[in-house]
Residue frames relative to the residue before (quaternion, step in Angstrom):
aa qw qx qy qz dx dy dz
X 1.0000 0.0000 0.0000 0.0000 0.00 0.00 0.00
X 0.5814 0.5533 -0.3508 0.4825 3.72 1.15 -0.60
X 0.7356 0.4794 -0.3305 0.3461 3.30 0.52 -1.32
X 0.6873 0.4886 -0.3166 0.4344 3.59 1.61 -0.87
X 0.7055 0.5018 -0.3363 0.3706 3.79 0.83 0.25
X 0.4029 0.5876 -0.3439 0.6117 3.01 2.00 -0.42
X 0.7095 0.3150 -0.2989 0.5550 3.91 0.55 -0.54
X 0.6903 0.2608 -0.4778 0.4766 3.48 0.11 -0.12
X 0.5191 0.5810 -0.4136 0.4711 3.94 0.61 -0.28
X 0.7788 0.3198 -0.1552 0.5168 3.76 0.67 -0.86
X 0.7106 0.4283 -0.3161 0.4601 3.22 0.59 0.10
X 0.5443 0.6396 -0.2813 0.4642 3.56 1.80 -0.28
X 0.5225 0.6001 -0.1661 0.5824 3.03 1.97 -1.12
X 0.7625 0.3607 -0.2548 0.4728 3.60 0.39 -0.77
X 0.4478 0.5765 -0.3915 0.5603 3.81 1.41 -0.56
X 0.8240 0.4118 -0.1748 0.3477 3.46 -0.21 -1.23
X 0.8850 0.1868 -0.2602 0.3380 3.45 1.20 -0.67
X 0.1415 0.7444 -0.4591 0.4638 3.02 1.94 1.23
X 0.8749 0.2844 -0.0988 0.3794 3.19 0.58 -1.58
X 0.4352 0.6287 -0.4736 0.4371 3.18 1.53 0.54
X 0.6833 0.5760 -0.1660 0.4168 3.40 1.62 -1.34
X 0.6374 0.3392 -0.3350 0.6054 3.44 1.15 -0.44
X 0.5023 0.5408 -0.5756 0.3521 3.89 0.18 -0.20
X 0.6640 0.4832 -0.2426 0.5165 3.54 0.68 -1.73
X 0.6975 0.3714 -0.4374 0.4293 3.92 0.02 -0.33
X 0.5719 0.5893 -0.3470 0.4531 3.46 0.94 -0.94
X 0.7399 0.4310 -0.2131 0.4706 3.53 0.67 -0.88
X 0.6272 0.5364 -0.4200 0.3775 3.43 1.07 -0.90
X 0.6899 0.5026 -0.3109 0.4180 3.59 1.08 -1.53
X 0.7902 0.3950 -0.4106 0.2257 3.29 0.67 -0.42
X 0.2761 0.7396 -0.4068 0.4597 3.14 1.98 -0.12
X 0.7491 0.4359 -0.2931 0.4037 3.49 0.12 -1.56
X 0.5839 0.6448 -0.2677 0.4142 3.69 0.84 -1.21
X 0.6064 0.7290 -0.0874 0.3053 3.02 0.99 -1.14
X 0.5017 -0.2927 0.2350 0.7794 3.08 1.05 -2.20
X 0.5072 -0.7438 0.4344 0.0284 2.89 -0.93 1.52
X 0.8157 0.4349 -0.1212 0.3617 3.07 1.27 -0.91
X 0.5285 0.5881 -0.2694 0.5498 3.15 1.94 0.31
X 0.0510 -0.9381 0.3219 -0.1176 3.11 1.01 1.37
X 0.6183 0.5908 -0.2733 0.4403 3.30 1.70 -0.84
X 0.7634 0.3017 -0.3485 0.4525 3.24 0.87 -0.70
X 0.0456 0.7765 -0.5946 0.2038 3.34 -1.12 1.44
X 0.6337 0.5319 -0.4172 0.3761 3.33 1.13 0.08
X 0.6653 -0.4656 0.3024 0.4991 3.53 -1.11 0.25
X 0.6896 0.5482 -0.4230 0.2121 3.63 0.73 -0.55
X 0.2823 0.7414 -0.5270 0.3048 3.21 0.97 0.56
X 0.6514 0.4283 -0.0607 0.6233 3.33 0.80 -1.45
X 0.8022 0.3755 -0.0667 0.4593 3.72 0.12 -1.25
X 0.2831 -0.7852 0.4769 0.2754 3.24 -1.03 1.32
X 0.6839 0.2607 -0.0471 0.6797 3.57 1.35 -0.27
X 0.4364 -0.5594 0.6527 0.2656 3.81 -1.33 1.49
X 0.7773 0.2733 -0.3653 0.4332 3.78 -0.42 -0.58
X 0.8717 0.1741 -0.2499 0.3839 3.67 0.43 0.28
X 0.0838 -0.8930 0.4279 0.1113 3.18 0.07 1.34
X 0.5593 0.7054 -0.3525 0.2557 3.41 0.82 0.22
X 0.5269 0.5956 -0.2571 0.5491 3.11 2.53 -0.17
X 0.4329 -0.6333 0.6250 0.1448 3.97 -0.25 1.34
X 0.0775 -0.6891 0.6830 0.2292 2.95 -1.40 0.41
X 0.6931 -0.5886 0.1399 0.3919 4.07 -0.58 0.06
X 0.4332 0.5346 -0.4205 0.5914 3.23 1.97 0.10
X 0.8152 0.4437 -0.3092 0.2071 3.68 0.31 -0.09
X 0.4853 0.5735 -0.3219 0.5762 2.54 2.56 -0.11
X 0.6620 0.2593 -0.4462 0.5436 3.66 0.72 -0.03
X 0.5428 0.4183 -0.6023 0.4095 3.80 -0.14 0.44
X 0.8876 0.1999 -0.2889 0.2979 3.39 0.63 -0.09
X 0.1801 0.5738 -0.5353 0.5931 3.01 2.07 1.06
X 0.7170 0.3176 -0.4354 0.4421 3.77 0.00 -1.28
X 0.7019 -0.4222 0.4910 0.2967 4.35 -0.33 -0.20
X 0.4256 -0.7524 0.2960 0.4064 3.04 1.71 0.49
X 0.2597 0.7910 -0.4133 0.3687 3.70 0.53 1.21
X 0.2649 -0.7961 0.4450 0.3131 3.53 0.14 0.69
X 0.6564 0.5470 -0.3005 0.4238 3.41 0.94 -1.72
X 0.6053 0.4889 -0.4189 0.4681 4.03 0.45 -0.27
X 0.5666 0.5133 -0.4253 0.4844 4.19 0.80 -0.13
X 0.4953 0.5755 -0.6043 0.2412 3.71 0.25 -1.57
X 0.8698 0.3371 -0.3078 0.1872 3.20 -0.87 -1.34
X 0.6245 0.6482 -0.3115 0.3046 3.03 1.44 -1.06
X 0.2630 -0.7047 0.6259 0.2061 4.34 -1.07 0.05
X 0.4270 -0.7942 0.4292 0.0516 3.22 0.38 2.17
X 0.8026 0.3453 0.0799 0.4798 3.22 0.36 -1.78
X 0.3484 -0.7415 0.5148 0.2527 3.72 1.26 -0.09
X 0.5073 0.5525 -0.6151 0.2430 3.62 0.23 0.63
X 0.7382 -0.4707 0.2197 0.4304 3.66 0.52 0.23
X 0.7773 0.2636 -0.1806 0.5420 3.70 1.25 -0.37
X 0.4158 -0.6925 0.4985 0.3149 3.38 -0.81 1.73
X 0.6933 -0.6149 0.3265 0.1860 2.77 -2.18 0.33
X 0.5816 0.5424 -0.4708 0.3820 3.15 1.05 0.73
X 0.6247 0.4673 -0.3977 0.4829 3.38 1.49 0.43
X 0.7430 0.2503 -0.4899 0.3811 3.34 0.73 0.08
X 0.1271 0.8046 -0.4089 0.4113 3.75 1.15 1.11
X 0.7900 0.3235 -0.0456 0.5188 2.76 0.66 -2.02
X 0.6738 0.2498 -0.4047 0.5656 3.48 0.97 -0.51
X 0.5475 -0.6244 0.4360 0.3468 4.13 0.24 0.34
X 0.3719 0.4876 -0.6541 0.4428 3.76 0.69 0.78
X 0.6673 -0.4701 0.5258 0.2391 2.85 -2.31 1.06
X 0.4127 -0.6877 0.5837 0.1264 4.25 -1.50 1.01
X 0.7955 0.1907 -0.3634 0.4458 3.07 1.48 -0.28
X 0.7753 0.4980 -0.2921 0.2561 3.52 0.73 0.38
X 0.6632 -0.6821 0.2519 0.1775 3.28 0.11 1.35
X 0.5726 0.3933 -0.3327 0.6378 3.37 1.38 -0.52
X 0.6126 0.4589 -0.3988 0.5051 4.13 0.07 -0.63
X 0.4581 0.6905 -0.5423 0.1389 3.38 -1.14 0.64
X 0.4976 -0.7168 0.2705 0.4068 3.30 -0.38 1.25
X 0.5505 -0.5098 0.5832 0.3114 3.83 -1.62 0.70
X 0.4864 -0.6577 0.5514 0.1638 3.47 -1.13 1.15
């Protein structure tokens, strides 16, 4: 009976962080696809308020997935409330959802 919850216990673990890993690629390419030219931003913290915890949204990822997961429905919007929507700090490569990143005037 141990040995069969240890497998279902490990294999829930591998389920979950498969599909954590392909969500984020799925999103990255379509990011990139997207705007092509915002190349720097590639870490998870787009999406993620913290790399070591991915389970913490940041507020640009809660409206990409308020918006139907769609990138082009954010531009206009100011994710993070610092004062420039999120297709400008895109273009200048500063993070939409995180209030400290914002592009230099």
């Amino acid at each position: 009976m141990k040995k069969i919850s240890t497998l279902i216990i490990f294999c829930s673990m591998l389920l979950l962080n498969s599909h954590t890993a392909f969500g984020y690629n799925a999103y990255k390419k379509q990011f990139a696809q997207a705007y092509p030219a915002a190349k720097k931003i590639s870490s998870c913290l787009l999406c993620h308020s913290d790399d070591d915890d991915y389970s913490a949204l940041n507020s640009f990822a809660k409206d990409f997935y308020d918006n139907d997961e769609e990138f082009a429905g954010l531009e206009e919007l100011d994710s993070d409330g610092d004062g420039f929507n999120n297709l400008r700090e895109i273009m200048a490569e500063t993070y939409p959802g995180d209030h400290k990143s914002f592009p230099q005037e």
